[in-house]
N, C-alpha and C positions, 0 to 999 in steps of 0.2 A: 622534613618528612612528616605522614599522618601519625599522631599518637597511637600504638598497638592497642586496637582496643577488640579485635575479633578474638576467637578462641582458640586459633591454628596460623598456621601461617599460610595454609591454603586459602583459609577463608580473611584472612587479610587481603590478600594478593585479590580474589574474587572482589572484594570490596573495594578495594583502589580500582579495580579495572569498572568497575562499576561508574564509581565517580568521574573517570575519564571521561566515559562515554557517555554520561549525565552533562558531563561539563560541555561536552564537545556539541553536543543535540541543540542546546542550549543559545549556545553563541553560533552554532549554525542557521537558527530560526531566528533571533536577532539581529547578527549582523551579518550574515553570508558566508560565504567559503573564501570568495575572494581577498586574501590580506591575513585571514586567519592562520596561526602561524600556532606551533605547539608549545610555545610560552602563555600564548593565551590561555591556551587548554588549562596549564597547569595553575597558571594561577588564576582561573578559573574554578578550578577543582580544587585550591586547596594546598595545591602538593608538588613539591620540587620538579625544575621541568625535567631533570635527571632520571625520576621516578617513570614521567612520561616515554621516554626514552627507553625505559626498561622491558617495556609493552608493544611499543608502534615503531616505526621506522622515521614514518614520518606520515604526513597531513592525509599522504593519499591512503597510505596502512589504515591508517585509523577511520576513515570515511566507509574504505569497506566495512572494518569490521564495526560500524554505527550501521550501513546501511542493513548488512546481514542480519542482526542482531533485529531491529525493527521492524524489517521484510519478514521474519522469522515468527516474532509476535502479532503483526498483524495478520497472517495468512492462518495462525494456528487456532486464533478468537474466531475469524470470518469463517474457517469452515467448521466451527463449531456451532457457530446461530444457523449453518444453512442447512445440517443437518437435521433441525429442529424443522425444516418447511418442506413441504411436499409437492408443489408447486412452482414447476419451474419461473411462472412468470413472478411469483414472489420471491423466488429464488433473486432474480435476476435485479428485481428492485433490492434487495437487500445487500446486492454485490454492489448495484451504484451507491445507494445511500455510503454505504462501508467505506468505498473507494475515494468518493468526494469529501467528505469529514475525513477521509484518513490524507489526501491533497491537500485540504484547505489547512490542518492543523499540524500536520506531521514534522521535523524540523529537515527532511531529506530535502535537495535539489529536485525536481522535476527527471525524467530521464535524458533528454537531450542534455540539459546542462552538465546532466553526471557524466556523459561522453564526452563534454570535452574541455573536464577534466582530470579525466582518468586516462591511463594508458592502456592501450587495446586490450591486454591481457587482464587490468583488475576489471574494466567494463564488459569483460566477456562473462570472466567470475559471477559476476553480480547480477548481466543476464541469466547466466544459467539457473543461477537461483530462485531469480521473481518471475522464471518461465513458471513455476508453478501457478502464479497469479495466472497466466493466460490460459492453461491448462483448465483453472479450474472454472472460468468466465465460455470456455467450449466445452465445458462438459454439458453446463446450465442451457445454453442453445440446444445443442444436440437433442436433450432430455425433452426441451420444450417442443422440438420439430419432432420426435417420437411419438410424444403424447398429445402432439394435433394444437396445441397452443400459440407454435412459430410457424410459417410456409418454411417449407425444405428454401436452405441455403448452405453456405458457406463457411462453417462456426469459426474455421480461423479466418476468414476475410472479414466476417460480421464481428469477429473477439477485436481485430486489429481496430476499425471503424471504430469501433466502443470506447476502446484505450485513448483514441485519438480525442474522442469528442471528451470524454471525464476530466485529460489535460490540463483540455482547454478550457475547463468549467469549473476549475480548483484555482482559487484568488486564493491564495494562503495569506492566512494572517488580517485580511482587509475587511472578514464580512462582521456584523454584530450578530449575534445568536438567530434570533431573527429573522434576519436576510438570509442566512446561512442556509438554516431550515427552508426557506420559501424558493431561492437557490435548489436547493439539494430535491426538493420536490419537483420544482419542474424539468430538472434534468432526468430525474427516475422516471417521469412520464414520458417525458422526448424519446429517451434509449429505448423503454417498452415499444411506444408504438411503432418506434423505425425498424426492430428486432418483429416488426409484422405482427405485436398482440393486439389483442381487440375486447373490447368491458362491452360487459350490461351496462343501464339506466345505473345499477345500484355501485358500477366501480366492479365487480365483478369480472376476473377474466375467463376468455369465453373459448371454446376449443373451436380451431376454424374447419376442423376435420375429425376423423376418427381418429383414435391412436392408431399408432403405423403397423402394431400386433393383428387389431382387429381389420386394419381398415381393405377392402375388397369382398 
């Protein structure tokens, strides 16, 4: 067991559950899900697999509660920079940039593979929670077909098409900084223009219409 070194026993308990799911991110970015077993975990972390035991049930408990926990911080950072932009179409590049760095680096499964390995019920769980992610990639359209930036569409058919294309555009783990960046740029271009935006000469996006308040 970890030596008590916090101040309570709450914030021990908080600290080991910490290190679990440190542990577990860890060797999930590593070596996969496949084979990983919660001995790994623990002595990974440090700490009796007993300990682990005390926490998770088992591989698949613990997966959510890693995915939750990560879903949770990333969605809470991302709508914090986009509040900072006024501009859907830079909105929309700052969801892909986000989304791609947060694919490429993050230590999660993709979401196909998290179906199937999970059972219907904790992949439902875990849907309902990153529904926010889609929620908030169709506000970003929406806002931009209002303000004349996107052609009227379909924000959940165009949200779906986007998740699909990001996927497939997140090499986790393989790019150097670099490519990553150069990667990450021309996806954020692609998404733009297929979302129907349009630049000036200077990169500039351009409104293809009036806002939807003014326009008639």
């Amino acid at each position: 067991m970890p030596r008590i070194s916090a101040p309570s026993n709450a914030a021990q308990r908080a600290e080991t559950q910490r290190r679990i799911l440190n542990a577990f991110g860890e060797l999930l970015f590593s070596h996969g899900l496949p084979g990983l077993t919660m001995t790994d975990v623990a002595r990974h972390a440090g700490i009796g697999r007993t300990a682990v035991y005390n926490y998770y049930a088992d591989i698949e408990e613990l997966l959510i509660a890693y995915a939750l926990v990560e879903t949770e911080r990333f969605m809470t950072g991302l709508r914090e920079s986009l509040a900072r932009l006024d501009n859907p179409v830079a909105q929309l590049a700052l969801y892909v940039r986000a989304q791609v760095e947060d694919l490429s680096r993050r230590h999660l499964p993709p979401g196909p593979a998290m179906g199937s390995v999970l059972s219907p019920a904790s992949f439902a769980k875990l849907a309902d929670h990153v529904g926010g992610l889609n929620d908030m990639l169709q506000d970003i359209l929406r806002d931009g077909m209002d303000q004349g930036y996107f052609p009227k569409a379909d924000p959940l058919q165009q949200a779906q098409l986007i998740h699909g294309t990001l996927s497939s555009s997140a090499a986790r783990g393989g790019d150097a900084d670099e490519d990553l960046e150069d990667r990450i740029s021309r996806t954020v271009r692609f998404i733009q223009l297929g979302a129907g935006a349009r630049f000036d000469d200077g990169g500039h996006p351009l409104r293809l219409q009036p806002p939807a308040a003014a326009a008639g």
